[in-house]
C-alpha positions as CSV (number, residue, x, y, z in Angstrom):
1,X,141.2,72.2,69.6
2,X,143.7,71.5,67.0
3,X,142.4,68.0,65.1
4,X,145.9,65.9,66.2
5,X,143.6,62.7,66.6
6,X,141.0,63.6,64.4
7,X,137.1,62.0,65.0
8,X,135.4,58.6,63.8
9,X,132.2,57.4,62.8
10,X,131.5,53.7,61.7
11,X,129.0,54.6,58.9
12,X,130.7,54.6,54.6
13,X,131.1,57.9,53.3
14,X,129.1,57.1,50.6
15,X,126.2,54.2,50.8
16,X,126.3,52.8,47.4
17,X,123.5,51.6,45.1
18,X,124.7,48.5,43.8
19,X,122.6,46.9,41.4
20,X,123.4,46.7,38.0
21,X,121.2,47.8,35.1
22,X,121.3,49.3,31.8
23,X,120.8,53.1,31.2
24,X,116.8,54.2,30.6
25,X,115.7,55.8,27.4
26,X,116.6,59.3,29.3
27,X,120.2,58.2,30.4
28,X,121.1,57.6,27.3
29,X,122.9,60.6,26.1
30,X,124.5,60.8,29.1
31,X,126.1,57.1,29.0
32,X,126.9,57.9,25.3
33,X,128.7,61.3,26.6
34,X,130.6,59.4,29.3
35,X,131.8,56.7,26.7
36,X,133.3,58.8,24.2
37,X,135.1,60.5,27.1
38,X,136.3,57.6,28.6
39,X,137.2,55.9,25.0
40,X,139.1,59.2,24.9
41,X,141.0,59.7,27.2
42,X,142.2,55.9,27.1
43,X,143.5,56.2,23.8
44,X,145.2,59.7,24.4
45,X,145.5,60.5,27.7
46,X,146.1,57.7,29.7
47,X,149.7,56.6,30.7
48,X,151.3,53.1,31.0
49,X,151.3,54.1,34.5
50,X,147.7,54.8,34.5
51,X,148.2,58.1,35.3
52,X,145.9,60.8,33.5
53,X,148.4,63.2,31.4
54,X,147.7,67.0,31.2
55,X,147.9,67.4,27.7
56,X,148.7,65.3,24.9
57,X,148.2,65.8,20.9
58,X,145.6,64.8,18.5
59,X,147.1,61.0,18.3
60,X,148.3,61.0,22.0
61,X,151.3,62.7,21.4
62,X,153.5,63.4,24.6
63,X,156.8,65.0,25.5
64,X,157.5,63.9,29.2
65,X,160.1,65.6,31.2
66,X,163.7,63.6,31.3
67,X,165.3,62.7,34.5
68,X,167.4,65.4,34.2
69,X,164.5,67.9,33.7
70,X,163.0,66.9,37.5
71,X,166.4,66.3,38.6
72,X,167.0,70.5,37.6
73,X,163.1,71.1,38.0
74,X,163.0,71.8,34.7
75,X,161.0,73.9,33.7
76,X,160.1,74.4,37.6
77,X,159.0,72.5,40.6
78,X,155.7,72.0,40.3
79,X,155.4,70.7,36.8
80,X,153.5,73.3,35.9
81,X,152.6,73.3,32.3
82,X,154.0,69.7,31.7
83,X,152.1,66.8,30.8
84,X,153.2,65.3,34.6
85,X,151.7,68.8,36.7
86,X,147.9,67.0,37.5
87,X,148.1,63.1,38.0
88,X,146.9,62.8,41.5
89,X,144.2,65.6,40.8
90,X,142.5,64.4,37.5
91,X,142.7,61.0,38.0
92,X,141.1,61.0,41.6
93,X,138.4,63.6,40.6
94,X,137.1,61.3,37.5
95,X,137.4,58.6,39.8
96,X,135.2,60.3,42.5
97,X,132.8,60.7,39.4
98,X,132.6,57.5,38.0
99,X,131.7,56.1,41.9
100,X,129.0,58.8,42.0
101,X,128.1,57.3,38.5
102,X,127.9,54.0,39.5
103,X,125.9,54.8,42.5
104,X,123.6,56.2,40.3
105,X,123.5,54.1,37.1
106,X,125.5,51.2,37.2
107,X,126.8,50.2,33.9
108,X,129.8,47.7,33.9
109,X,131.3,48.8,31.2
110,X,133.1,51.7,32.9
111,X,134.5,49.6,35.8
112,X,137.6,48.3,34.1
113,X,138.2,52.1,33.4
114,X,137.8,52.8,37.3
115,X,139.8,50.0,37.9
116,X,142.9,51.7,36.2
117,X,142.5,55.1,37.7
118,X,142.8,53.7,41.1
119,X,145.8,52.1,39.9
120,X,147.4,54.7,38.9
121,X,146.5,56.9,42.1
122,X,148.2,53.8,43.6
123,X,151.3,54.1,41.9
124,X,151.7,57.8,42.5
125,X,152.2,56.8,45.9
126,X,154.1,53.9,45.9
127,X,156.8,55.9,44.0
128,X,156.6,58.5,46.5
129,X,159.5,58.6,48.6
130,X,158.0,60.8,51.1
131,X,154.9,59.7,53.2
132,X,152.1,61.8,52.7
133,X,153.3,63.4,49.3
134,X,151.1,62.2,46.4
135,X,153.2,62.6,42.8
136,X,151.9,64.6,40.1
137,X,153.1,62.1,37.5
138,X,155.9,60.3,35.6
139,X,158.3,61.4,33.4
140,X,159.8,59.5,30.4
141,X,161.5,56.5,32.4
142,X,158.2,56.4,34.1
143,X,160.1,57.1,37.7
144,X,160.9,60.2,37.8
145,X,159.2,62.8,38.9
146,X,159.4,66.4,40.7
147,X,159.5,67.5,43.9
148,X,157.1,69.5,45.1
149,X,153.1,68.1,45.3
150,X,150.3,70.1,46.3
151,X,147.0,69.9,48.4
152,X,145.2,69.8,45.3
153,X,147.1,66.9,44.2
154,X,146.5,65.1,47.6
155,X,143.0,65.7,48.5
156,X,141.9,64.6,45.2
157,X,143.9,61.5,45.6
158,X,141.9,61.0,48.9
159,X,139.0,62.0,47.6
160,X,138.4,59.2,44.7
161,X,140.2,56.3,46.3
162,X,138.0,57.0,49.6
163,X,135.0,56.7,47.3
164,X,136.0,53.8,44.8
165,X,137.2,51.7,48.3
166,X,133.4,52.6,49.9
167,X,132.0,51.2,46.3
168,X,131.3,48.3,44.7
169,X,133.6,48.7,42.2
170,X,136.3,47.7,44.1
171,X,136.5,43.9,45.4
172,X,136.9,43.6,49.1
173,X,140.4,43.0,48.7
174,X,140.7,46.2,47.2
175,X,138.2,48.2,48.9
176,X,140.6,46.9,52.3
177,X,143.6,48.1,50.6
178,X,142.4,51.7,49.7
179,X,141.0,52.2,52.8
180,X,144.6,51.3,54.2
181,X,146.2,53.7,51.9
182,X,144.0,56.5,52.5
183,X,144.8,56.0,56.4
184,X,148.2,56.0,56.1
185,X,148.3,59.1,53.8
186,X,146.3,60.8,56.6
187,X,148.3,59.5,59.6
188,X,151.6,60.6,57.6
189,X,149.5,64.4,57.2
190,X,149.2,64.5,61.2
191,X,152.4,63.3,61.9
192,X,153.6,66.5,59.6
193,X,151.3,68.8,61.7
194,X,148.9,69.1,58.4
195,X,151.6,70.2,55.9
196,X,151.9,68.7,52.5
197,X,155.6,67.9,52.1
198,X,157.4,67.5,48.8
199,X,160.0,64.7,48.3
200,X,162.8,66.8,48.7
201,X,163.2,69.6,51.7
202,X,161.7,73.2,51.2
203,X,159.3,71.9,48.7
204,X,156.1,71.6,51.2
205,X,153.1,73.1,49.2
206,X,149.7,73.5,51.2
207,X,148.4,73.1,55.0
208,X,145.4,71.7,56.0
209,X,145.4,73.9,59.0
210,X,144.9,77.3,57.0
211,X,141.9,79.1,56.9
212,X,140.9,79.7,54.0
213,X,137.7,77.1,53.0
214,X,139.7,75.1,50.3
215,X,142.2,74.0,53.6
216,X,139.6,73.5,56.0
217,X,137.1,71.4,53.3
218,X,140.5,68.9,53.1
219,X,141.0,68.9,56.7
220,X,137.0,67.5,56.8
221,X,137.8,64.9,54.6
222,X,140.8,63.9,56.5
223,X,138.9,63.9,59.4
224,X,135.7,61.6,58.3
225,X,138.5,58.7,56.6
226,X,139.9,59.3,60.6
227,X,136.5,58.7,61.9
228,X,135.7,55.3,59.8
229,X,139.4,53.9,60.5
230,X,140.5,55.2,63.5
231,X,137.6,55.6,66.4
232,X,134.4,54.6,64.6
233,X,132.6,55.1,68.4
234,X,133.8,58.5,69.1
235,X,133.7,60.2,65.4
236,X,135.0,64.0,65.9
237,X,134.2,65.6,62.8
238,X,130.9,67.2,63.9
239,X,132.9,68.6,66.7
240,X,135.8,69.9,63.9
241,X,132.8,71.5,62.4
242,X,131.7,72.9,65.2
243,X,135.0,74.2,65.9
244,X,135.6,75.5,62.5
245,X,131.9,76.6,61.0
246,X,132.3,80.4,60.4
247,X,135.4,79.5,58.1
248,X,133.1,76.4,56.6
249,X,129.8,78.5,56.4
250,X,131.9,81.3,54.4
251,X,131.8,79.8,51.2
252,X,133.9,81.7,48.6
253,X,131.7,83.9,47.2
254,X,134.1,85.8,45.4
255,X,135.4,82.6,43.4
256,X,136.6,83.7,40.2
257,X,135.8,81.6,37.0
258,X,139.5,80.3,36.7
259,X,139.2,78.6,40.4
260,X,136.4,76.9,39.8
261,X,138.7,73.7,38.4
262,X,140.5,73.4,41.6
263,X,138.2,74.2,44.1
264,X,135.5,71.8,42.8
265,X,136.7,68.8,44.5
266,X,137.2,71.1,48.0
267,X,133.3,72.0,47.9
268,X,132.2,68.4,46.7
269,X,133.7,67.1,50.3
270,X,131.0,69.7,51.6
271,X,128.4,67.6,49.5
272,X,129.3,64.3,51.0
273,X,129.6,65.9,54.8
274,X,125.7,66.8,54.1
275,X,125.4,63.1,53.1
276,X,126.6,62.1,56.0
277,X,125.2,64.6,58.5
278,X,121.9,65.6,56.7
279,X,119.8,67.1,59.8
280,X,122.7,67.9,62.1
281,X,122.7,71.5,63.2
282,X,125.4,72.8,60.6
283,X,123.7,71.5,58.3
284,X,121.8,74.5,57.3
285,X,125.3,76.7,56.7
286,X,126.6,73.8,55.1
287,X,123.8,74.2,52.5
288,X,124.5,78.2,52.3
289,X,128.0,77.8,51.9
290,X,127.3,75.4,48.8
291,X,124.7,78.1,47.3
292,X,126.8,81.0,47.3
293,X,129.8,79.2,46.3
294,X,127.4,77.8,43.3
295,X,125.9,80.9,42.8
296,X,129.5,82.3,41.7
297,X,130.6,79.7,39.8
298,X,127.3,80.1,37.7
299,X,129.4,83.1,36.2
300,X,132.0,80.4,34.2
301,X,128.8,78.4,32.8
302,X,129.0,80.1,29.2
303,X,132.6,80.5,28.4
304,X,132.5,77.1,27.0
305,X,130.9,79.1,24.1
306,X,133.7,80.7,23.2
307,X,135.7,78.0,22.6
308,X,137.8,78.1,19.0
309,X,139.0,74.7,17.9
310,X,141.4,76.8,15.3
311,X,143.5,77.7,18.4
312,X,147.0,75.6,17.3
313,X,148.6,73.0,19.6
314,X,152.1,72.4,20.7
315,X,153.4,69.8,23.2
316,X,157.0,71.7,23.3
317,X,156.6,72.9,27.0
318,X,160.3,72.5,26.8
319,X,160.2,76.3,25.3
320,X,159.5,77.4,29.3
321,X,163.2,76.3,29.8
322,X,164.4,79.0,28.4
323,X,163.3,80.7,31.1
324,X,164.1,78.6,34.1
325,X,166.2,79.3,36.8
326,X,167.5,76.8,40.2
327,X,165.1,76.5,42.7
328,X,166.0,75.7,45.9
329,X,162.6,75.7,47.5
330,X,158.8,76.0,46.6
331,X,158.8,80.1,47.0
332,X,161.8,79.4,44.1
333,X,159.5,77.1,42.1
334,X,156.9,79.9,42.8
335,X,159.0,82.5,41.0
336,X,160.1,80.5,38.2
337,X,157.1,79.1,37.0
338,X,155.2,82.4,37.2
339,X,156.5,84.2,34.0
340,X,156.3,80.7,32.0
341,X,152.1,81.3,31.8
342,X,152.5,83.6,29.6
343,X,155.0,82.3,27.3
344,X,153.1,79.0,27.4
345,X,150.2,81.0,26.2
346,X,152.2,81.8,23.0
347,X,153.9,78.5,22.6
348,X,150.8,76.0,23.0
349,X,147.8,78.6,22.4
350,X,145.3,75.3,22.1
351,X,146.1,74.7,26.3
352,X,145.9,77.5,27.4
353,X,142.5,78.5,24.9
354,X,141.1,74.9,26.7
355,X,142.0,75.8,30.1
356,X,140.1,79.5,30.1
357,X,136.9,78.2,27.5
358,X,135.7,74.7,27.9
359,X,137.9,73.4,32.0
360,X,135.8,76.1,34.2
361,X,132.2,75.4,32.5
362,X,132.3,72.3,32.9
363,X,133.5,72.3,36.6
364,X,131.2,74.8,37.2
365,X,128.1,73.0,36.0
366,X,129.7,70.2,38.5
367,X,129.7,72.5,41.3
368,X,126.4,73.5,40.4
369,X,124.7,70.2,40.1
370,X,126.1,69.1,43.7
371,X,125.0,72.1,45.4
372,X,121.8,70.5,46.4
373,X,120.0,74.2,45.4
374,X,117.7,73.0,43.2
375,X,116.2,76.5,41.9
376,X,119.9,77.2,40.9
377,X,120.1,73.6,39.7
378,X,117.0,74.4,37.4
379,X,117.9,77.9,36.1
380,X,121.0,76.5,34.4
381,X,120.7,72.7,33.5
382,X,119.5,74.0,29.9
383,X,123.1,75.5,29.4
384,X,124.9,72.5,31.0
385,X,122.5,69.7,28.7
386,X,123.6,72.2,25.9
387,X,127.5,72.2,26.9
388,X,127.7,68.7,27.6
389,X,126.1,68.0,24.2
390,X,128.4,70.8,22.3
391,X,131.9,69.8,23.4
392,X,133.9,68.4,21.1
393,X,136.0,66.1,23.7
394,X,137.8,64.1,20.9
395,X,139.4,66.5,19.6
396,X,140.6,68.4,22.8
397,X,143.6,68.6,23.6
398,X,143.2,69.2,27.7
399,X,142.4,66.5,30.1
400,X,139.7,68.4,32.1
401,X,136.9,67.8,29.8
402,X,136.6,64.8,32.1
403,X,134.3,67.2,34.4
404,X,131.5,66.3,32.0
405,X,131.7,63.1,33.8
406,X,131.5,64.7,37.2
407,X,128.4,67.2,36.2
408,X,126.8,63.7,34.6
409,X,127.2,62.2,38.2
410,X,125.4,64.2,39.8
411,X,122.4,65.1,37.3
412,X,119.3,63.5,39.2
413,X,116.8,61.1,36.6
């Protein structure tokens, strides 16, 4: 059965440890790790809007698309290689991690930071003109925006402000509110039969219904915020797993290292379904499907070690437009912004050095850590304490270093 009125179930997502106390003589490193991230990415990466940008220069230098350039989707639809192509995705993955932090050492200090991430999720969509499209980000009148979004920009939005409202970070006031938000971003899904929509027609981008495991993972997620909200007597998602367990048990085995960034987030919703369900009958292929999906990402562990911090930067992604063409729809957008890759390698070789060295490591280790295998877990935590200690995250120039945060979440004292 299709999930039109997907299940309930009255129990959080997430039951949070809430006491607060100061990191052990072992946490340490860790906490120190997570600071100068954090103290990072306020001063260089953080919008007015609260909104986490792509790429920025050494002093938090930006060059945000004009309301023209989204007007033309300029350089293409999907903001692809701007500093405006990831808000809802990095800012709700880091805010999934610092719940999963809290839970696990509270440390006040990184509230406030929490605080504004939310806030900016928030914002992304409020501006939204469409129901169920989550932005990517603002451009420089910090309203404008481009048209198409993506599942990867919504489940990630759904993902950290369904954690952060199950959380004592948020004040019940708040936690009310992102609950409320996360509801009506689901109902507005159903009501579009599962399709992410864009803000303008022809620019949908993603369906939960598919079958491949990244789609079906979101549709879970959907499906448990459903549960809580909706029927919290009658939840339905052990039946969607039922109904849906050969696609879920599959894994992706055959996950290349570059995919391990964006399908990070799909997989950790597989974590938090084990949470939930621990000894139900699927949980055992729930398990598998972590390990071999682990078990490939393993492969992107050491190409943090080839990292070259010689590599120069540019923010001109306005080079691309020399390329661009109209689009009238996403399979337009997908054209355009195709060829640009490569010329963004040569224009900004710092990015794109980032995004192939030091982004699928660490999102990798994250995947790794929450697989719940532990003999995988223990073959490789020497190379993630190593990475997580090597990185130089202040003098990146790439947002998704912030996946140390994530892998710090989940390493068990």
């Amino acid at each position: 059965m299709l999930p039109t009125t997907l299940p309930v179930i009255a129990t959080l997502l997430l039951p949070l440890c809430l006491a607060t106390a100061a990191p052990t003589p072992e946490q340490e490193p860790d906490m120190r790790t997570v600071q100068r991230i954090i103290q990072t990415l306020e001063r260089r990466f953080l919008s007015p809007e609260n909104v986490l940008y792509d790429f920025v220069g050494p002093q938090g230098e930006v060059l945000l698309p004009t309301p023209e350039e989204c007007r033309l989707n300029q350089p293409n639809a999907f903001a692809w290689n701007t500093p405006i192509e990831n808000g809802g995705f990095f800012n709700g993955d880091l805010l999934a991690a610092l719940v999963r932090l809290h839970q696990r050492h509270p440390i006040p200090q990184f509230a406030p930071f929490a605080a504004r991430l939310a806030n900016g999720l928030k914002r992304l969509q409020d501006a939204s003109p469409t129901p169920a499209c989550i932005l990517r980000g603002f451009g420089s009148d910090g309203r404008c925006h481009y048209p198409a979004s993506s599942a990867d920009q919504v489940a990630p939005f759904l993902l950290g402000l369904w954690l952060y409202a199950n959380s004592s970070l948020a004040a019940p006031d708040e936690q009310r509110d992102c609950r409320e938000r996360c509801l009506r971003t689901v109902r507005a899904l159903r009501q579009n039969r599962w399709i992410i929509p864009g803000t303008k027609p022809g620019f949908n981008r993603g369906n939960l219904l598919a079958t491949h495991p990244h789609s079906v993972n979101h549709l879970l997620l959907a499906s448990i915020i459903l549960d809580d909200c909706e029927r919290p007597d009658q939840p339905q998602t052990p039946q969607l797993i039922a109904e849906r367990l050969d696609a879920i048990a599959a894994g992706y085995p055959d996950m290349p290292p570059q995919a391990c960034w964006y399908s990070s987030h799909n997989f950790f919703i597989l974590r938090l379904v084990l949470e939930r369900y621990p000894d139900a009958p699927f949980a055992p292929a729930i398990r598998e499907a972590l390990r071999k999906t682990a078990l490939a990402a393993q492969k992107a562990l050491p190409l943090w070690r080839k990292f070259d911090a010689t590599r120069p930067f540019s923010p001109n992604w306005r080079e691309l437009n020399t390329i661009w063409f109209e689009q009238r729809n996403a399979a337009d957008g997908d054209r355009c912004a195709g060829p640009q890759f490569g010329l963004w390698r040569r224009v900004s070789p710092a990015v794109m050095h980032e995004r192939e060295t030091i982004m699928p490591s660490l999102s990798a280790a994250w995947f790794i850590l929450f697989s719940q295998n532990q003999p995988l877990i223990d073959a490789n935590l020497p190379e993630i304490r190593a990475m997580l200690a090597g990185i130089p995250y202040e003098t990146l120039h790439y947002a998704p270093f912030f996946f140390a945060v994530n892998a710090i979440a989940e390493i068990e004292k």
